[in-house]
Legacy VTK file of the C-alpha trace (Angstrom):
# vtk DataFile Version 3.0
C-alpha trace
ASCII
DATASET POLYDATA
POINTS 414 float
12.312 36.387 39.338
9.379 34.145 38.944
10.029 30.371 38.311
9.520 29.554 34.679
6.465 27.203 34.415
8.132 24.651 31.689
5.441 22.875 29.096
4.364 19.572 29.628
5.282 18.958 25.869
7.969 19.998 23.649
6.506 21.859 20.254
8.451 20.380 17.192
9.255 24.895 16.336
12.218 25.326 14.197
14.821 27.508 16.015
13.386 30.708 14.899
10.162 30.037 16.693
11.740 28.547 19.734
10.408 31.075 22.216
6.708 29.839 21.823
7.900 26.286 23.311
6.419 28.412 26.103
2.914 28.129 26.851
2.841 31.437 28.518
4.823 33.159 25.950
2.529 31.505 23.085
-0.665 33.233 24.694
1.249 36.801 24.850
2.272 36.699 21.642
-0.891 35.161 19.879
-2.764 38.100 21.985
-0.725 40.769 20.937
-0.937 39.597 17.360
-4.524 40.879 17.324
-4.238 43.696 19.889
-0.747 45.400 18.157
-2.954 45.552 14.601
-5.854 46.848 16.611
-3.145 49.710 17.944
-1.928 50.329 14.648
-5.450 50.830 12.832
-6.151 53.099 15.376
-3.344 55.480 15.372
-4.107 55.543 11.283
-7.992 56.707 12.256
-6.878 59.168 14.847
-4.586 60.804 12.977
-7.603 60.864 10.117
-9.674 62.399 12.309
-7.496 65.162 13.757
-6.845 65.818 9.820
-10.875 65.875 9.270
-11.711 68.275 12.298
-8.774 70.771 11.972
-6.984 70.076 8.134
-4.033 71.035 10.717
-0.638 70.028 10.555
0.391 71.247 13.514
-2.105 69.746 15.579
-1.016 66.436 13.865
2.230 66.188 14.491
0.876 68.233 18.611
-1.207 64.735 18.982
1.532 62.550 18.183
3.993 64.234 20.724
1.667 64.834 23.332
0.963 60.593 22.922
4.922 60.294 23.554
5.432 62.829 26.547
4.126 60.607 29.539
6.548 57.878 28.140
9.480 60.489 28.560
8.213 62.422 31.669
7.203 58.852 33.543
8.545 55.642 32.527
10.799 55.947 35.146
8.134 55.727 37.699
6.425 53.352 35.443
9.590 50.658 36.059
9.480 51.418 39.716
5.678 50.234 40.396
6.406 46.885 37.962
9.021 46.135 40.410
6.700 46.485 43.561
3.879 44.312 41.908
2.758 41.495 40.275
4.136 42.461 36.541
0.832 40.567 34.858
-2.105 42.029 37.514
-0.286 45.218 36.310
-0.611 44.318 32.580
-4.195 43.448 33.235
-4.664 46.858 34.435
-3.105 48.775 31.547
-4.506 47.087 29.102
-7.708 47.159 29.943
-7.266 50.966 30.347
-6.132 51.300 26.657
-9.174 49.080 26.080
-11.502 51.457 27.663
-9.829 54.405 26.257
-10.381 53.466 22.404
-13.733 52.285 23.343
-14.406 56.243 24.839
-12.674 57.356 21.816
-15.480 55.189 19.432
-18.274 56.461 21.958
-17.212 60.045 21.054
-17.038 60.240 17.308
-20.446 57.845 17.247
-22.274 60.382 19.106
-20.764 63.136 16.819
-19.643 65.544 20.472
-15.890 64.495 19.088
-13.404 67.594 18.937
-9.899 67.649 18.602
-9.509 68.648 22.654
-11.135 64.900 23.162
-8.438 63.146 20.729
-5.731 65.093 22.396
-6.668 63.706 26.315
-7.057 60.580 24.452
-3.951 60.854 23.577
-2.410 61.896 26.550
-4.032 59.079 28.349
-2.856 56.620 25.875
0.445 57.687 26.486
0.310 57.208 30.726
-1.054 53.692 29.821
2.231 53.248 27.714
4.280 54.833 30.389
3.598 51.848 32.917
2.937 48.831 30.158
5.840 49.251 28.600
8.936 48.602 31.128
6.619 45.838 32.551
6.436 44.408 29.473
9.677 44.141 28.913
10.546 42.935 32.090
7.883 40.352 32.076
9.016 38.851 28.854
11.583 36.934 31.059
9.305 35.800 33.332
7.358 33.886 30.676
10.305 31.940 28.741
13.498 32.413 30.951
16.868 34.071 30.050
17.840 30.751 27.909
15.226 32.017 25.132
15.083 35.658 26.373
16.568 36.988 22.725
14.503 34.492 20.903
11.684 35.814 22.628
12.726 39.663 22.010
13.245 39.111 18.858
9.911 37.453 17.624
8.180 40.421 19.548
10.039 42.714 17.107
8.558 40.668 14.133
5.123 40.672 15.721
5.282 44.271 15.533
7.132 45.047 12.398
4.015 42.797 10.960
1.736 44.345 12.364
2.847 47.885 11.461
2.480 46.514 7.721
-1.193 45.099 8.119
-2.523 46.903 10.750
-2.636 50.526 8.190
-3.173 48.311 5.482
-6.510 47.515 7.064
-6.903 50.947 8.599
-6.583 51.969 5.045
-9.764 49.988 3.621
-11.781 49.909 6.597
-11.643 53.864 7.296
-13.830 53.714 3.840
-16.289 51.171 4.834
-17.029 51.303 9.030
-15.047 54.943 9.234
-12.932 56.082 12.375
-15.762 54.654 14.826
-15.632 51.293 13.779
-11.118 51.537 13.955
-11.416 52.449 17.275
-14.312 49.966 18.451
-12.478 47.058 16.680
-9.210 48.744 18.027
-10.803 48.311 22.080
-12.007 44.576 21.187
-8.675 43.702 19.911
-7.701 44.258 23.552
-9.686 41.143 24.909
-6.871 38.697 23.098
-4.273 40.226 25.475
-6.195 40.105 28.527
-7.564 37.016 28.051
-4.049 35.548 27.056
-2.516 36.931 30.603
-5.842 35.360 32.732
-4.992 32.237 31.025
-1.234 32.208 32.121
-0.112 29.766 34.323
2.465 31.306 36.377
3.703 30.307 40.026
2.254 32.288 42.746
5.357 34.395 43.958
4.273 37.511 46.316
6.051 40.297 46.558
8.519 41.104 49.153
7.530 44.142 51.317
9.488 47.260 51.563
10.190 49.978 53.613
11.898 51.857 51.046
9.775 54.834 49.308
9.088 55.087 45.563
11.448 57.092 45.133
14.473 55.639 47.179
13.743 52.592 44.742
13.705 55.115 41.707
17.286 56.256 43.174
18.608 52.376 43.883
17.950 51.897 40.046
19.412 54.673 38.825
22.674 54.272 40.418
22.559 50.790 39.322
22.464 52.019 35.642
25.519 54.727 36.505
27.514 51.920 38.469
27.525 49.530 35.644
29.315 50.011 32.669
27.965 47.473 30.269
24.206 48.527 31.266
25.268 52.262 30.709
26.587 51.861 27.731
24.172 49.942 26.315
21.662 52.075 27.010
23.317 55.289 25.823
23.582 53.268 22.203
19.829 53.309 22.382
19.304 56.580 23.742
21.688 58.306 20.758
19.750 55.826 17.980
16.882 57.174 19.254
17.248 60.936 19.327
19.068 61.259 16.063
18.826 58.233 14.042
15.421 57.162 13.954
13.846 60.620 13.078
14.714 59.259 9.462
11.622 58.463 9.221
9.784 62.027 10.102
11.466 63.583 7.070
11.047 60.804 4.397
7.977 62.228 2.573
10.969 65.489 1.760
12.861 63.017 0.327
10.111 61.704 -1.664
8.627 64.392 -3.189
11.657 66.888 -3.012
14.872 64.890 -3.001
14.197 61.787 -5.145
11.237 62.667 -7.372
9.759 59.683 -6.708
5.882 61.151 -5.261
3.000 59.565 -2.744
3.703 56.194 -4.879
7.711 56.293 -4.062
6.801 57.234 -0.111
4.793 54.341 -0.019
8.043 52.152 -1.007
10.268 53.581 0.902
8.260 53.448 3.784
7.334 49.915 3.326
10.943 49.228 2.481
12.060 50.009 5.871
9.888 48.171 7.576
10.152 45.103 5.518
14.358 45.171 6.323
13.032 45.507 10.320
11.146 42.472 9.811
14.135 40.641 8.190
15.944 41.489 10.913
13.762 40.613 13.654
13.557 36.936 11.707
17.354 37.296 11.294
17.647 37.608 15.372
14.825 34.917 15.763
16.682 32.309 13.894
20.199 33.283 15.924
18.216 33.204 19.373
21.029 31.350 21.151
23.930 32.555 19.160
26.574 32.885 21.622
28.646 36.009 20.478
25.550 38.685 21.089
28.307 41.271 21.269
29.421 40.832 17.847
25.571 41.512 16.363
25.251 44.314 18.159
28.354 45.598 16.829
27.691 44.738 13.614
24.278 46.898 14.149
25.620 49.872 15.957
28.204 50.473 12.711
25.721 48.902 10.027
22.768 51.222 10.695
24.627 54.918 10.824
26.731 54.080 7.867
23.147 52.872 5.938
21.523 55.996 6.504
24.439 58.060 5.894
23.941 56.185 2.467
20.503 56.814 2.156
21.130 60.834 2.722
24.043 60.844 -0.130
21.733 58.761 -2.492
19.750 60.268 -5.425
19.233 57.079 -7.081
15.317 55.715 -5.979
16.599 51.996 -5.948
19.837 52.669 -3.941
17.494 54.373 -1.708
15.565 51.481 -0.857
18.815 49.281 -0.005
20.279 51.595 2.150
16.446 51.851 4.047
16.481 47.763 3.990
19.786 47.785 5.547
18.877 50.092 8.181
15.937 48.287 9.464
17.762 45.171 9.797
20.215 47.100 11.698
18.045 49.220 13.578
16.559 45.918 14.846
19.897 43.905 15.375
21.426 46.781 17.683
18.462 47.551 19.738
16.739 44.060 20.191
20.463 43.009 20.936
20.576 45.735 23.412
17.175 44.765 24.844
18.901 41.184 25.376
22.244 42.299 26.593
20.485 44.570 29.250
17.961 42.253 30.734
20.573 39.210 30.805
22.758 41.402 32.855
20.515 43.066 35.400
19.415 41.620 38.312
15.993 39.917 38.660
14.889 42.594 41.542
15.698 45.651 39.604
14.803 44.668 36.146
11.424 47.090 35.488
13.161 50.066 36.802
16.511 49.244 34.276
13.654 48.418 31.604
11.972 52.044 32.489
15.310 53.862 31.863
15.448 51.614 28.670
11.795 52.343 27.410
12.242 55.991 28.380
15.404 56.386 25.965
14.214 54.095 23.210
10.586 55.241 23.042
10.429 58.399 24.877
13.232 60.445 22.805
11.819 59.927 19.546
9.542 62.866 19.702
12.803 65.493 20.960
14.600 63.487 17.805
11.500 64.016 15.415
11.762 68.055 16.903
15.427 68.148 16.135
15.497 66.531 13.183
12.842 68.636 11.707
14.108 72.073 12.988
17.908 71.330 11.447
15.886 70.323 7.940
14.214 73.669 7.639
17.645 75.267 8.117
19.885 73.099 6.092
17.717 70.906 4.200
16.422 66.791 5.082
19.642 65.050 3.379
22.200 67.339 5.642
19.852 66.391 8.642
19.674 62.744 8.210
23.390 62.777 7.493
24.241 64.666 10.976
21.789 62.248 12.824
23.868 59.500 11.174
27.300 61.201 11.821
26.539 61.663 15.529
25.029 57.336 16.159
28.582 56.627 14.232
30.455 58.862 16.586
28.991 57.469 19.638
29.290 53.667 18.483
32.801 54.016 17.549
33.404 55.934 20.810
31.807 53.321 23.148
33.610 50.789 21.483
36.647 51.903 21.639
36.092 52.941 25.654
34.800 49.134 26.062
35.840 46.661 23.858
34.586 43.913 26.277
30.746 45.062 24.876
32.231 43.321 21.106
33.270 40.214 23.448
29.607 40.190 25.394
27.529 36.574 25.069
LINES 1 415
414 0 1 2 3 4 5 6 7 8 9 10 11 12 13 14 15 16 17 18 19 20 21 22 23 24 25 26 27 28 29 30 31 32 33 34 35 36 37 38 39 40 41 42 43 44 45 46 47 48 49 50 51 52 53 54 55 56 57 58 59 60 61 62 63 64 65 66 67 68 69 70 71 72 73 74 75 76 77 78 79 80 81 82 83 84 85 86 87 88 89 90 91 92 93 94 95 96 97 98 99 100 101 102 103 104 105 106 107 108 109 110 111 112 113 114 115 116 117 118 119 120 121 122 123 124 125 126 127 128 129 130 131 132 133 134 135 136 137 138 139 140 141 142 143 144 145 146 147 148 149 150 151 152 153 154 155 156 157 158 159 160 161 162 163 164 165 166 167 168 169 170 171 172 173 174 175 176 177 178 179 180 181 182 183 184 185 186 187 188 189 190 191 192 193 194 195 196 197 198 199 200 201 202 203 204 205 206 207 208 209 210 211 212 213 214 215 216 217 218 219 220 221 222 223 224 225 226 227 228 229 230 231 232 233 234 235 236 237 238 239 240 241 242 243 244 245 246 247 248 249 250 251 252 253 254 255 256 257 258 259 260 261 262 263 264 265 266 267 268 269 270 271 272 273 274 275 276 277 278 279 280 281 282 283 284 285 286 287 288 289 290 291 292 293 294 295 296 297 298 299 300 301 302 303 304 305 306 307 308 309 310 311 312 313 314 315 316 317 318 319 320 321 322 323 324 325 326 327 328 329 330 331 332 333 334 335 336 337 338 339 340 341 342 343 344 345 346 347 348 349 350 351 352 353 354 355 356 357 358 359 360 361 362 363 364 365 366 367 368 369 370 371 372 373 374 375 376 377 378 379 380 381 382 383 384 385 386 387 388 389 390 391 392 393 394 395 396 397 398 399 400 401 402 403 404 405 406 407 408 409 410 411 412 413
């Protein structure tokens, strides 16, 4: 791993903040301040405009997945290529490949030759950008403030984009009415500048790459078997992988709830919506503030039993105010297991494999949500939303309790 470069000054930051002591780690997350609300005000316009060209559902929800596929199909190969290379040249690259690709995106509905075929391959291409930023992301996260503040670090990136998610529609919201879907998108591609000009501006320690005879995929295999060899890693990651698939699609069936199971209409989706993300946000403080809390282990226990049991709750509940605890409660503990998780895993893993560990990571956390959205959704038109929330819950509560019981060392891990 690359040397930390440590500040020539110590920032008086309470412990919550302690992760931008870093100067590197300060211009990230100042950049992605900006460029995360950009990404959010976008994905509010393009989902407009799909709505405005085809008053399609289906093609909604068809943009959305087809944005998530490259994530699942290549994320893999994604962590493979930040381990060959220089993790910020390749950040450079990416994100000035989203930038260009919401700038194409403004080109097209300015000139009025927009159709939906154009906002699906923007999509698409979105989503191969994502497939390679995100392990090397995570991976480089390390590299900026060192393993000492790695869950400090982790954890203040989950505020930054719990934040964001709140003001980033918010603005989408009143600026879709004043500069419409091409100004989202143009403001969404300048956005992109604070990133890239935040990873030029990082001083890091020149550190080139070892060469290798082995292939691409021989180095896809080597991490892979790491992630089978190792128990803690495995587990860990299957935690993840099960939140993912059946716990988080919550979310896909909360306007049913809203107008069908509580009563509550567009007003009551709002809250509840809102309500989730505010208890993410708490949590992702909540981990900030316990960045070098010792007994890492115990939160993500306390997570992986916290959140099923919360939404099992929340399916049960009838009651609009109970509701919104049990949503709270399940952000929080959303973000305590899989931050934790993040933590656990990268502290563990060894400097030379971490992107393609990271890939497997990103792939599970990011890439199953749209198979968990589809599976949610199909058992809700059988058996009704509250029934499918509750199974989703049942099964993360089954696969907690089993893991812990097969390793009780992961309650013991620091």
């Amino acid at each position: 791993m690359d040397a930390i470069v440590k500040p020539r000054f110590s920032l008086a930051l309470p412990p919550t903040f302690r992760a931008l002591r870093h100067r590197n780690y300060r211009l990230w997350w100042s950049g992605q301040l900006v460029s995360l609300t950009g990404t959010w005000m976008q994905s509010v316009a393009q989902s407009w405009l799909v709505l405005q060209l085809t008053n399609s559902a289906f093609l909604l929800g068809l943009t959305g997945f087809i944005g998530s596929l490259p994530i699942l199909l290549l994320s893999l190969w994604g962590g493979v290529v930040a381990d060959r290379v220089h993790k910020r040249k390749l950040l450079v690259v990416t994100q000035s490949t989203a930038m260009l690709q919401a700038f194409l995106l403004a080109f097209l509905t300015w000139s009025g030759l927009v159709r939906v075929e154009h906002v699906l391959i923007m999509a698409a291409i979105l989503g191969l950008v994502n497939a390679f930023d995100a392990p090397t992301r995570q991976a480089f996260t390390v590299e900026m403030v060192g393993k000492e503040d790695l869950m400090n670090a982790i954890a203040l990136g989950s505020t930054l984009f719990n934040a964001a998610r709140i003001i980033g529609p918010a603005l989408a919201g009143v600026l879709l009415a004043i500069i419409g879907t091409t100004g989202c998108f143009t403001l969404n591609g300048v956005s992109f500048l604070a990133v890239i000009a935040a990873l030029l501006a990082m001083r890091l320690p020149a550190s080139p790459r070892a060469a290798t005879s082995e292939s691409a995929l021989q180095n896809l295999k080597e991490g892979l078997a790491y992630v089978r060899s190792n128990s803690t890693v495995l587990s860990l990651l299957t935690l993840v992988g099960t939140t993912s698939l059946f716990g988080m699609s919550y979310a896909t069936l909360m306007p049913i709830f809203a107008r069908d199971v509580l009563r509550v209409g567009a007003q009551g989706l709002g809250f509840l919506t809102a309500t989730a993300g505010i208890g993410a946000l708490i949590g992702a403080l909540t981990l900030a503030s316990l960045g070098r809390f010792r007994r890492k282990g115990l939160l993500l226990t306390a997570g992986n039993l916290l959140f099923p049991t919360a939404l099992a709750a929340f399916a049960l509940s009838r009651y609009f105010p109970l509701s919104l605890l049990c949503l709270m409660l399940a952000g929080w503990a959303m973000v305590a297991q899989n931050a934790t998780a993040n933590t656990l895993v990268q502290t563990t893993v060894p400097d030379h494999l971490r992107g393609r560990v990271m890939s497997v990571y990103t792939m599970l956390f990011m890439g199953m949500m749209p198979l968990g959205n589809l599976q949610a959704g199909t058992i809700a038109s059988r058996f009704g939303a509250p029934f499918a929330v509750g199974f989703g819950a049942t099964i993360c509560a089954l696969a907690a309790l089993l893991i812990l019981w097969r390793l009780p060392q992961l309650r013991r891990l620091e």
